[in-house]
C-alpha positions as CSV (number, residue, x, y, z in Angstrom):
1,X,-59.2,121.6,24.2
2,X,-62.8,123.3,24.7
3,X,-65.5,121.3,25.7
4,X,-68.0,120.3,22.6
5,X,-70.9,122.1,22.8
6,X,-70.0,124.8,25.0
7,X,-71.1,128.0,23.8
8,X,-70.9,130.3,27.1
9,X,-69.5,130.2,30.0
10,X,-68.0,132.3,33.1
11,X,-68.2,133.7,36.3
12,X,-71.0,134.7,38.3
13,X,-69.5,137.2,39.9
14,X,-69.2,138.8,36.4
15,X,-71.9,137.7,34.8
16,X,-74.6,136.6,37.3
17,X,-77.6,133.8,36.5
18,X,-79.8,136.3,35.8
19,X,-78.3,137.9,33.3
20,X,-77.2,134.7,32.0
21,X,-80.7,133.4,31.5
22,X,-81.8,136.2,30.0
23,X,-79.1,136.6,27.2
24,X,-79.8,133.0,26.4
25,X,-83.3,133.9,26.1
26,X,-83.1,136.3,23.9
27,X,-81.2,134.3,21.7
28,X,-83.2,131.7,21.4
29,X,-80.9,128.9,22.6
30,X,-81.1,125.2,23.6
31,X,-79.7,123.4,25.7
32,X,-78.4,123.1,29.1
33,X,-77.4,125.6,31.2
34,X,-74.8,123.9,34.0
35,X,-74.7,126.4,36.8
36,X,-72.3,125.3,39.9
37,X,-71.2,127.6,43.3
38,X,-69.3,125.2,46.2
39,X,-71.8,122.4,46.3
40,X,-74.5,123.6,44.8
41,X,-75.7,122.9,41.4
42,X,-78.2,123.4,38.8
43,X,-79.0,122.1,35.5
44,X,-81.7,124.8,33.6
45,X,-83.4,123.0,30.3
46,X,-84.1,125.7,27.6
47,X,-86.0,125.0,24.2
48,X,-85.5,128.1,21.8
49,X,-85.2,130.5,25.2
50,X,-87.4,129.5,27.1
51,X,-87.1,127.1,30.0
52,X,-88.9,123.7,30.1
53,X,-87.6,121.7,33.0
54,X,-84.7,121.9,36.0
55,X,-82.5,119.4,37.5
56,X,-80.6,120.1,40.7
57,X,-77.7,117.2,40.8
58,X,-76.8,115.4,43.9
59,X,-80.2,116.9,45.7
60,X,-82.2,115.1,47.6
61,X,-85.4,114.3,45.9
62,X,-88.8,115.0,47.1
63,X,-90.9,111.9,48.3
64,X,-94.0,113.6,46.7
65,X,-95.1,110.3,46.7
66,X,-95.3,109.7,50.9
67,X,-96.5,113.4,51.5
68,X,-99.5,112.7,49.0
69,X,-100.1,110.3,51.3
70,X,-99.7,111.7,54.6
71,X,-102.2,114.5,52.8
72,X,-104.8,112.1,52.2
73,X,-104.2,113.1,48.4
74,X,-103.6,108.7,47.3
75,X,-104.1,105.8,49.9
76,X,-101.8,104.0,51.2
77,X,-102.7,101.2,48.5
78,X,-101.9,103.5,45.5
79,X,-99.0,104.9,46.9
80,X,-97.2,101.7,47.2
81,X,-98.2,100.8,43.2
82,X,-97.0,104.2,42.3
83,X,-93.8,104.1,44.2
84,X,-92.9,100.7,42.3
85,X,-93.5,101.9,39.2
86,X,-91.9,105.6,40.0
87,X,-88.9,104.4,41.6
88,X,-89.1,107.3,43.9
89,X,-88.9,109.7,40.8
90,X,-91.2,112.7,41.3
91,X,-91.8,113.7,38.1
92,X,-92.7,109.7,37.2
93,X,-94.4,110.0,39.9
94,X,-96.5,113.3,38.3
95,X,-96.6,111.5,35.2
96,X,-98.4,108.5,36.6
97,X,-100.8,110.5,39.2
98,X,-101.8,112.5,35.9
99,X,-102.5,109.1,33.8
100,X,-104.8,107.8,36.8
101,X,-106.5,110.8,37.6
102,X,-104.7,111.7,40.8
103,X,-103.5,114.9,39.4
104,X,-104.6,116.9,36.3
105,X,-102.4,117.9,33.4
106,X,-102.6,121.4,34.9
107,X,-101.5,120.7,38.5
108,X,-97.9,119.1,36.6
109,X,-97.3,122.4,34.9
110,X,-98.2,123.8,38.1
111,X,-95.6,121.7,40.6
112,X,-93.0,122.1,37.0
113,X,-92.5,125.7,37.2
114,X,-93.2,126.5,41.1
115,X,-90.2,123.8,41.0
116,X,-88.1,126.0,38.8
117,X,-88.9,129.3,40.5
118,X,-87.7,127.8,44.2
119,X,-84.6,126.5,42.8
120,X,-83.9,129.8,40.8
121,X,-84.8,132.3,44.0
122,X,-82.2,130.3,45.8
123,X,-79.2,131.0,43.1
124,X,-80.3,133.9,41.7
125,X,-78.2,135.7,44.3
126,X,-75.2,133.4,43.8
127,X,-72.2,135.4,43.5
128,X,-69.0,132.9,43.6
129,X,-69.1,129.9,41.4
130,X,-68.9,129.4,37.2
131,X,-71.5,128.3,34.2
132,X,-71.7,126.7,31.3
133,X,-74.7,126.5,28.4
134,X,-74.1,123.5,26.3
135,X,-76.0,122.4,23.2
136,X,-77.3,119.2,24.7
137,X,-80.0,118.6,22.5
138,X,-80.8,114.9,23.6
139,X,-81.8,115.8,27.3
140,X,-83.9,118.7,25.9
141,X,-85.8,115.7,23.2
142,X,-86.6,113.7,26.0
143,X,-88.0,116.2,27.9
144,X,-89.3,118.8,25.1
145,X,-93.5,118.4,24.6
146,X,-95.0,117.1,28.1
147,X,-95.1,120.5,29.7
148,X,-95.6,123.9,28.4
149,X,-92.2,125.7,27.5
150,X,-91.7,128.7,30.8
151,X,-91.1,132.4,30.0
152,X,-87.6,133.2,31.6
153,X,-88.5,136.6,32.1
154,X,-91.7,135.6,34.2
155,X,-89.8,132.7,36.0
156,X,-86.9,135.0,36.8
157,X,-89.5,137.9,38.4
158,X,-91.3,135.0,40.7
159,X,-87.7,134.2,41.7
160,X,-86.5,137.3,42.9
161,X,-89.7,137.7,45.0
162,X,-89.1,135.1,46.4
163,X,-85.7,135.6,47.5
164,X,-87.0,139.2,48.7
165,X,-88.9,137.2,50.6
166,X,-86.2,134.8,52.0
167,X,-84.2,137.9,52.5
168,X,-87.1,139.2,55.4
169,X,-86.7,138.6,59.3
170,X,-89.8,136.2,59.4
171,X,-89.1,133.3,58.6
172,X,-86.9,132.7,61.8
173,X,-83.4,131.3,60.8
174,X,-85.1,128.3,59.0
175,X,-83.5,127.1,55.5
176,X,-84.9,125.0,53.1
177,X,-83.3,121.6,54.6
178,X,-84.5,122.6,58.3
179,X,-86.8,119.5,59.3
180,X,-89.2,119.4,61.9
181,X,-90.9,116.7,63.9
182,X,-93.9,116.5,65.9
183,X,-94.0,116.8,69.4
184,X,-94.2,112.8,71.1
185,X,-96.7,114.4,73.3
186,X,-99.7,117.0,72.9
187,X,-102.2,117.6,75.4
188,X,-104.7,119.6,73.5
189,X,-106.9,119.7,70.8
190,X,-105.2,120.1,67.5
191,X,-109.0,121.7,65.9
192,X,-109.1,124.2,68.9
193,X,-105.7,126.2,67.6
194,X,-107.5,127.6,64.6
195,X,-104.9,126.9,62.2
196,X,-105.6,127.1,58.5
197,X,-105.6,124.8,55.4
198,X,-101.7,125.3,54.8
199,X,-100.5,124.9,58.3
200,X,-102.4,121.9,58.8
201,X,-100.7,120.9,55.8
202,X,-97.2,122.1,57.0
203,X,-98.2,119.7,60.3
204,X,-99.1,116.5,58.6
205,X,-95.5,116.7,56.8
206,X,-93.5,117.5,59.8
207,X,-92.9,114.3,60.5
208,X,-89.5,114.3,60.7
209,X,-88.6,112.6,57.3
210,X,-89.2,115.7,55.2
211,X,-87.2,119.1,54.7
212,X,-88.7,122.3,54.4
213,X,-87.8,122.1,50.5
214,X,-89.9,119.0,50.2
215,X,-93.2,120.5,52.6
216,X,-93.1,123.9,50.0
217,X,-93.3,121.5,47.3
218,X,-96.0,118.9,48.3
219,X,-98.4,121.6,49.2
220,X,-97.2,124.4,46.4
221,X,-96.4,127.1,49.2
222,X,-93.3,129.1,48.9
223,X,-90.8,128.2,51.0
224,X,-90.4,131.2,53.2
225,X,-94.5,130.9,54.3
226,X,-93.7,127.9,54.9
227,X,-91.0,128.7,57.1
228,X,-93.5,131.0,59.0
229,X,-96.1,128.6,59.2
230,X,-93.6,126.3,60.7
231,X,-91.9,128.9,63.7
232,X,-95.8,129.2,64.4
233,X,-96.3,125.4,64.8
234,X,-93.2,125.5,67.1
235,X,-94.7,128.5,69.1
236,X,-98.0,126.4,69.7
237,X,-95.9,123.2,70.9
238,X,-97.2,121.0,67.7
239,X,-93.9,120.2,66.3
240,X,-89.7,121.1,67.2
241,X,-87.2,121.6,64.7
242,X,-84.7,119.2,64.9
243,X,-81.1,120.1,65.4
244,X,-78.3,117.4,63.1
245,X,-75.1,118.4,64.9
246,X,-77.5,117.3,68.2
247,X,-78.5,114.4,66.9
248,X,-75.4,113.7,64.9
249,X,-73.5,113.2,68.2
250,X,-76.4,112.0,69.8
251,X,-75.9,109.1,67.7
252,X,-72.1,108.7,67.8
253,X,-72.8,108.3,71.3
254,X,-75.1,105.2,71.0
255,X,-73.0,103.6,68.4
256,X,-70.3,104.3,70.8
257,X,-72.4,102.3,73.8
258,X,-73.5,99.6,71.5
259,X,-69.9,98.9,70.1
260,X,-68.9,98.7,73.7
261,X,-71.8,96.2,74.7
262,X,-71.2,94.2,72.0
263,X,-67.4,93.7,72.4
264,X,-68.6,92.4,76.3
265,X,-71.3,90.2,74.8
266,X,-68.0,88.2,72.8
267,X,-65.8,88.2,76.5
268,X,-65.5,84.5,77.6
269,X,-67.5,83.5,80.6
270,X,-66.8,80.2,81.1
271,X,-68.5,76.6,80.0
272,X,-71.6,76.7,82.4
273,X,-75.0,78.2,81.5
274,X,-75.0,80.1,84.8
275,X,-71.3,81.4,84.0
276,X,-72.8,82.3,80.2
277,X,-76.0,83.9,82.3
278,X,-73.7,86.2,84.4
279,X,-72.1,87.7,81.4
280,X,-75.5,88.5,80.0
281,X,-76.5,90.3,83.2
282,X,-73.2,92.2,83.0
283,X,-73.6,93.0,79.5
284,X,-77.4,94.0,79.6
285,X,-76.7,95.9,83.0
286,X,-74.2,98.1,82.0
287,X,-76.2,99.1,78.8
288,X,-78.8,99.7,80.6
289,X,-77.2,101.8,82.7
290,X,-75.2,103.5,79.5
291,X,-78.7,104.2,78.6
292,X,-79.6,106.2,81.0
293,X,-76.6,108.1,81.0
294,X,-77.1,109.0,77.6
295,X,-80.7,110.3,78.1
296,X,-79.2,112.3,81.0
297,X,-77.5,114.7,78.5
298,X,-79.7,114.3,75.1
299,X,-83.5,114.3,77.2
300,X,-85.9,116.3,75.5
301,X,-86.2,118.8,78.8
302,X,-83.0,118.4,79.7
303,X,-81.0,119.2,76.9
304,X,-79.7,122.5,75.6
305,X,-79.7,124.2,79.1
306,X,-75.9,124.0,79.5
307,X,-74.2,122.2,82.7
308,X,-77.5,120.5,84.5
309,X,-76.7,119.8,87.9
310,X,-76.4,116.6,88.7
311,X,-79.3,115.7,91.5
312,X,-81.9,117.4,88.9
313,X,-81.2,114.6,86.3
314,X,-80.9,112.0,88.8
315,X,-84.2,112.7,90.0
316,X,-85.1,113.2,86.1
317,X,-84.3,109.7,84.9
318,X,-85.6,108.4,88.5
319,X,-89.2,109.7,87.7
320,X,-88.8,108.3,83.7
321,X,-87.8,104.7,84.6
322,X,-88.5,104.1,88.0
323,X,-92.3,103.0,86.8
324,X,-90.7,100.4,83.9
325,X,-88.4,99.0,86.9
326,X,-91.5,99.1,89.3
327,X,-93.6,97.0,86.7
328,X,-90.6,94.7,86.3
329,X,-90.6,93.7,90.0
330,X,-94.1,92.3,89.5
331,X,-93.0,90.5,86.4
332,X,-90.1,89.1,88.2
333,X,-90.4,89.3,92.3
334,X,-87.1,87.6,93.0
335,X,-85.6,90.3,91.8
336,X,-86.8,92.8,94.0
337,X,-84.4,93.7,96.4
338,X,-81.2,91.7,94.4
339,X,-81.5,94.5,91.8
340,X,-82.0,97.8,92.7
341,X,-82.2,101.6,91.5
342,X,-81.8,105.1,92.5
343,X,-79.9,108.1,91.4
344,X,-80.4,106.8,87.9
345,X,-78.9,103.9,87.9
346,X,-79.1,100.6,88.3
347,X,-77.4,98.7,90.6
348,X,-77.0,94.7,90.1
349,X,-73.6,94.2,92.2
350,X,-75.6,91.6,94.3
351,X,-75.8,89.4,91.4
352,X,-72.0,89.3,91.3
353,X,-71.9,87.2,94.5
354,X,-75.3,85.7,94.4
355,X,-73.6,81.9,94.2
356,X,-72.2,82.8,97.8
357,X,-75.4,83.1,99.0
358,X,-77.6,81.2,96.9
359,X,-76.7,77.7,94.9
360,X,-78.2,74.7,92.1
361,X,-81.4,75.1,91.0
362,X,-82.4,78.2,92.9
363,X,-78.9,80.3,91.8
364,X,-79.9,79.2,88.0
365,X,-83.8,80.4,88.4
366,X,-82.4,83.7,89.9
367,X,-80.0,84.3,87.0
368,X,-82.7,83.6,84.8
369,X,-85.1,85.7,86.1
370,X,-82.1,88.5,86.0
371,X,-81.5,87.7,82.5
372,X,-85.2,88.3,81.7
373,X,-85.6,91.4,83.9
374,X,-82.7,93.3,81.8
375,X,-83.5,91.9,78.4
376,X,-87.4,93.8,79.1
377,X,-85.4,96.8,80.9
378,X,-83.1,97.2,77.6
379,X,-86.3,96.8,75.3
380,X,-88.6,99.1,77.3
381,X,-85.5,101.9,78.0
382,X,-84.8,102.2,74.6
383,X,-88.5,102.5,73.2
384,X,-88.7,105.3,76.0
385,X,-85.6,106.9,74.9
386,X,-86.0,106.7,71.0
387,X,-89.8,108.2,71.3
388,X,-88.4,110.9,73.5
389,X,-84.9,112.0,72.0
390,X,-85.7,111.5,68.1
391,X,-89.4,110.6,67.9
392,X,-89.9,109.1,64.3
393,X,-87.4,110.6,62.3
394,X,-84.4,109.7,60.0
395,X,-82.6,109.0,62.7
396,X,-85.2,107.5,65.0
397,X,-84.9,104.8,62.1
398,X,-81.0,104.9,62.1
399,X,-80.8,104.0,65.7
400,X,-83.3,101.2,65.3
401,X,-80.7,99.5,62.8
402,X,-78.3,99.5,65.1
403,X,-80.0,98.3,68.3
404,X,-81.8,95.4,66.1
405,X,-78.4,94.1,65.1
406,X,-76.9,94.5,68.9
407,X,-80.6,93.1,70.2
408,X,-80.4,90.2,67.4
409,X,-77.1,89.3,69.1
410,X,-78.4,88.9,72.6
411,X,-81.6,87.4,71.6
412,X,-79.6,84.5,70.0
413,X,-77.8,83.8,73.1
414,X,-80.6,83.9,75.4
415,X,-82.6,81.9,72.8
416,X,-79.7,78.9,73.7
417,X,-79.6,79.7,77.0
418,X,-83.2,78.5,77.5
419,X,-82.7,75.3,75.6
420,X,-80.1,74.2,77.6
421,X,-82.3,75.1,80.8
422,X,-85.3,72.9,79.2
423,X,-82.9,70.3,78.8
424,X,-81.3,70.2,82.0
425,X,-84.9,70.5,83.6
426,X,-85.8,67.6,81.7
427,X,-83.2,65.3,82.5
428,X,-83.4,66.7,86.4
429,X,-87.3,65.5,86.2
430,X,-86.8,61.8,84.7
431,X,-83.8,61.2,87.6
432,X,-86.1,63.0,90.4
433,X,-87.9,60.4,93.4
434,X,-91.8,60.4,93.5
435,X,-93.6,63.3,95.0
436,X,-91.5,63.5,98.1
437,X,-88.4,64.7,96.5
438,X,-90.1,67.3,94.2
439,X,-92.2,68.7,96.8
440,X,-88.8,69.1,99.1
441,X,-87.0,70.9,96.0
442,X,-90.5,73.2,95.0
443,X,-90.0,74.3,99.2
444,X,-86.5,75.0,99.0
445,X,-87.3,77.0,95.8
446,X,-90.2,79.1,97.8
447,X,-88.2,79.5,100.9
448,X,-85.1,80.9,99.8
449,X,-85.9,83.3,98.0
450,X,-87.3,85.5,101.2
451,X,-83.6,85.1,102.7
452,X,-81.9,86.2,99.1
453,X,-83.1,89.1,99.5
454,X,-82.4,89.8,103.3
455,X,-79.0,89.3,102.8
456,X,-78.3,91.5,99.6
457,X,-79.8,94.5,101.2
């Protein structure tokens, strides 16, 4: 049974959007033109031929909201008002920038059509897929009278420009969902580099949240400029273009870790809080240590140069978190010596047979201090390897989910780990002799630790 309200339909390859557009033109239709190749899809709004608004289903929407701010077009203080009333809807968005005098009625027609001609250059030349018009006169009502009807004929020459224009050599092998991200760190002077008004704008939105689809929009530049403006940015060092089948397994690979460290974190270790300590260490060490492998294949400088010997990213992750493990031997001396590292990686095997050596009080105070040293280790690794790998992106939030719920974990446990020490210190101090005694356990404390470390070199 044929669909109500279809009028037209077929293939593109026989009949292409163009030509489409144009016959319902001159006809004087309305309705909605439905036009679908693989995954991609449109939804074109005509009122007697001409073309007042454009849906693109299942797209991403732009965030015009966030890069008006990042542009210094709204504060921060508007933004959030005009966000919960918007609900993320850019063209509520328009509507209430326009009511408030953010935007005038002009600039909406403006962003309405340059809209329409991007998402018509891009499947104008779409050869394999099928449409439909439909007399769907209720969509057209609710949009018909806010913005001026647009000439097909005028939208349709814009948008073969600019697919000419896509078509050119220039604009590097970006699309419009390439993303970039700024650089984590820039040792010059950003006014120096002479760039213009539109590639400082391209710079404040490459940010690593916003496709190259969404940057055209916010700062009404045709997509393939900006594409050129953005190969510049990566010439000049400002900003890389991020790469999701990297960073895609990139991730896997920390879930993967994570997953693992977890499972370990449920393990059994026995009924004493220095058994419960030692399966922290073990846990905490070997992610850690999982860590740093990672970053030896998805570093910023290391990455994408095939096979990189081995000594050369030893003495890479040596140079990157040697420093964090030098500042947490100040933080915690008895651990100097007990746990060491070298050839990027850290070796805590001492601790493993540290109640041979060392027992009571002391053995608890060294586990402790162990426990401590990794749980900053973990923290100040993964800041260093999230900044580095992903900077603040999509993803760089994504992997932030997942180590809060595997960090919220350990937390926990050390949280009741140290109430149990504060209560076993306070019953050791009400059943402890005058001075004497303390004084003889404080010396013991001080003294053994010098011969800890002797032995576990």
């Amino acid at each position: 049974m044929e669909q109500q309200g279809r009028i037209l339909d077929g293939d593109l390859e026989t009949l292409g959007l163009s030509a489409a557009l144009k016959m319902l033109a001159l006809s004087g239709k309305t309705g909605v033109l439905n036009v679908v190749s693989g995954q991609e899809r449109l939804a074109i709004l005509l009122e007697n031929g001409h073309i007042i608004d454009l849906d693109e289903p299942g797209a991403a929407l732009p965030d015009l909201v966030d890069m008006f701010r990042l542009l210094g077009t709204i504060p921060r203080d508007r933004a959030y008002e005009i966000r919960k009333l918007s609900g993320n809807n850019p063209a509520t968005a328009m509507t209430i920038m326009a009511q408030w005098g953010l935007i005038s009625p002009a600039e909406m027609q403006q962003r309405t059509e340059f809209r329409v001609i991007q998402a018509i250059s891009r499947a104008i030349n779409w050869t394999r897929g099928r449409f439909e018009f439909h007399r769907d006169i209720s969509s057209i009502q609710a949009r018909s009278g806010t913005l001026k009807p647009l000439s097909v004929d005028h939208i349709l020459l814009e948008a073969l420009r600019m697919a000419d224009e896509w078509g050119r050599d220039s604009s590097g092998g970006y699309t419009r969902n390439t993303v970039a991200r700024w650089m984590p760190q820039f040792n010059g002077d950003v006014r120096q580099l002479g760039l213009g008004r539109e590639e400082i704008g391209v710079l404040c939105l490459s940010n690593g949240q916003f496709p190259l689809q969404a940057i055209s929009y916010a700062l009404l530049v045709p997509e393939p400029q900006v594409a050129v403006i953005m190969q510049r940015l990566v010439e000049l060092g400002l900003v890389e273009v991020i790469d999701a089948r990297m960073e895609d397994e990139l991730e896997r690979n920390l879930v993967n870790l994570f997953t693992q460290c977890q499972h370990q974190l449920t393990q059994e270790s026995g009924p004493s809080p220095e058994q419960r300590m030692l399966t922290l260490i073990r846990t905490m060490g070997n992610c850690v240590n999982g860590m740093m492998a990672h970053h030896g294949i998805y570093a910023r400088s290391l990455r994408g140069r095939g096979e990189v010997p081995r000594r050369e990213v030893a003495r890479y992750l040596d140079a990157t978190f040697g420093p964090i493990i030098a500042q947490l031997y100040r933080m915690f001396p008895r651990m100097d010596g007990i746990i060491r590292f070298g050839n990027g990686v850290v070796d805590f095997q001492d601790l493993e047979t540290l109640d041979k050596v060392v027992r009571g009080q002391e053995l608890g105070d060294c586990y402790w201090d162990a426990v401590q040293f990794f749980s900053h280790l973990m923290h100040m690794d993964f800041d260093c390897i999230l900044n580095d790998e992903v900077g603040k992106s999509r993803a760089g939030r994504r992997f932030e989910g997942l180590w809060s719920a595997f960090q919220r974990e350990l937390d926990e446990d050390i949280a009741r780990l140290a109430q149990r020490r504060a209560m076993t210190r306070a019953q050791a101090d009400r059943s402890l002799p005058p001075m004497g005694g303390a004084s003889r356990s404080a010396a013991f404390a001080y003294d053994a630790v010098p011969d800890v470390r002797r032995r576990s070199r």
